[in-house]
N, C-alpha and C positions, 0 to 999 in steps of 0.2 A: 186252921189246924191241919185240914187236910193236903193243904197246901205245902205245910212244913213236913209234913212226914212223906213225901212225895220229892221232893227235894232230897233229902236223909237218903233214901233208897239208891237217888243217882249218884251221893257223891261215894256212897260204899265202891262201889264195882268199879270207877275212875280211882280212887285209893290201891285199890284191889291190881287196878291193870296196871298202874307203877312199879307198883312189889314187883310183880314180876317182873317188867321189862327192868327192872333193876337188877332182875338175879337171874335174867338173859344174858345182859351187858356183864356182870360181873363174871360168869363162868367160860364166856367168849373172852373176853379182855383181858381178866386177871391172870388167866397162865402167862399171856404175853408179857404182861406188865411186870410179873415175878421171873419168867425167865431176863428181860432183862435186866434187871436190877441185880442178881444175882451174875450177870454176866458184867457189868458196870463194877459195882463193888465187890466182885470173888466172895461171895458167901455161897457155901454150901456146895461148892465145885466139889467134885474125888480129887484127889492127890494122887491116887494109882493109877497107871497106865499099862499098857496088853503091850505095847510094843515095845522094841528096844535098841533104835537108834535114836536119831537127831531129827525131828519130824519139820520137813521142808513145806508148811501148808501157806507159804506168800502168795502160790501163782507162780513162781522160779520157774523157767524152763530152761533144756537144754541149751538153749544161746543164751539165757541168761548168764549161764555156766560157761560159757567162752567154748561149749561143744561143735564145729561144724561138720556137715554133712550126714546128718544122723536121720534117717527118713523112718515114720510113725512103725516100728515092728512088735507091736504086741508090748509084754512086761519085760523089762528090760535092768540087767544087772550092767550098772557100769562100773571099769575100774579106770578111776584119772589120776594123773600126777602131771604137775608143771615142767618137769625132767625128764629124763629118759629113759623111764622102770625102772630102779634099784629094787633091792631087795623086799622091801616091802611091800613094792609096787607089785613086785611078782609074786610073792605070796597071796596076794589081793586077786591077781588073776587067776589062780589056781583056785581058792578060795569060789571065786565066782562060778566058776565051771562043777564042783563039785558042789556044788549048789543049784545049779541046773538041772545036774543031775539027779540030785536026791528030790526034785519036784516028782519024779515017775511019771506020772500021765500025764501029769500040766507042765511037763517041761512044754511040752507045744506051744502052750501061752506067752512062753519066758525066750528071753535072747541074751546073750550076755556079750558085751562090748568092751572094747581099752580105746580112754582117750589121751592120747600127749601129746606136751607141748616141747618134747624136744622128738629126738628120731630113737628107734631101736638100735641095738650094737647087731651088726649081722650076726653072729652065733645065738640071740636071742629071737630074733624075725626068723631065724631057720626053724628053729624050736615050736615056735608058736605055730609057724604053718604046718608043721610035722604033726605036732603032738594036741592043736586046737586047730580046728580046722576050720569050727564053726564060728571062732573068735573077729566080731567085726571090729576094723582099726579105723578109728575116727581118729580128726585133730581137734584141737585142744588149744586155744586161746591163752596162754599163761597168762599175761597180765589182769585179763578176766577173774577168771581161775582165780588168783591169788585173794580176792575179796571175800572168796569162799575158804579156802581149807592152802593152808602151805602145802601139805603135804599129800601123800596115798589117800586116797578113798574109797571106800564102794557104795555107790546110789544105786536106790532102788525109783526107775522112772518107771510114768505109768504110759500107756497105752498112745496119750494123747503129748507125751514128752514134758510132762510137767516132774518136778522133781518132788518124790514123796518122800524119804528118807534116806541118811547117809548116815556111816561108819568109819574112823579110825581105822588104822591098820592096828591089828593084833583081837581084832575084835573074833566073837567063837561063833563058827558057822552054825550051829544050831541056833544061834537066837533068831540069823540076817535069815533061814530058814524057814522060823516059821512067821517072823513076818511077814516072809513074803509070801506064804500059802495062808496065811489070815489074809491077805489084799486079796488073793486072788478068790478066795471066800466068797470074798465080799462084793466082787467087783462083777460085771456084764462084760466087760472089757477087756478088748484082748482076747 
């Protein structure tokens, strides 16, 4: 008898330390296991989103984009077109710049660039060097380019030349705005 109740005593505390290490492992494990599943079959995602372009999060970078000569300068407002600036294009550039501007103190962060894939008209490169001074002129890969967007863009790259988001032309500069002072919010970089 004494024998059985002595036995009793030890298999408590071995019972005992299961429970636990079961509800060690479940409270380690289980977020994981719920976050993925949840990310596998979309249950319980938000549907609302803070931003308000076209969110580039593949790893895309600038020579993904058919961009060459672009070396690492901070946050980076680009405007591309496979053409030679039309009208859009250059609303896009202007666009850009007064969006630099309205950063205030973190424009410092920010740089704002035009890439094409064809040339400038000279009355337009006069323009640009007059009136943007600080405007850098990259080229632009058109056949690249074209897998991406036909047409005007503006991307917002980050720091390390990865592509975060783009926009249409006709898009309202307060929203590519405050995107981009939400990134830079958010970011160490740059």
């Amino acid at each position: 008898m004494h024998q059985s109740l002595h036995l009793e005593q030890q298999a408590r505390p071995v019972g005992r330390g299961r429970l636990q290490l079961l509800l060690i492992l479940l409270v380690v494990i289980g977020p994981m296991v719920l976050a993925t599943a949840m990310y596998q079959w979309r249950f319980w995602v938000p549907e609302a989103r803070t931003f308000h372009g076209q969110l580039h999060g593949g790893g895309q970078t600038l020579a993904d984009l058919g961009v060459a000569g672009a070396e690492r300068a901070g946050w980076q407002l680009l405007v591309t077109d496979a053409g030679e600036c039309p009208v859009a294009c250059r609303e896009l550039v202007y666009l850009a710049r007064q969006i630099h501007i309205g950063l205030g103190r973190e424009a410092g962060r920010a740089s704002h660039a035009l890439a094409l894939g064809g040339s400038l008209d000279a009355a337009y490169a006069d323009q640009l060097a007059r009136e943007y001074p600080q405007l850098r002129q990259l080229v632009l890969d058109a056949t690249r380019y074209g897998r991406f967007s036909p047409g005007a863009r503006l991307w917002i790259v980050d720091p390390l030349g990865n592509l975060v988001l783009s926009y249409p032309q006709g898009v309202a500069g307060k929203a590519v705005l405050d995107d981009l002072r939400h990134l830079l919010k958010l970011s160490r970089l740059g």
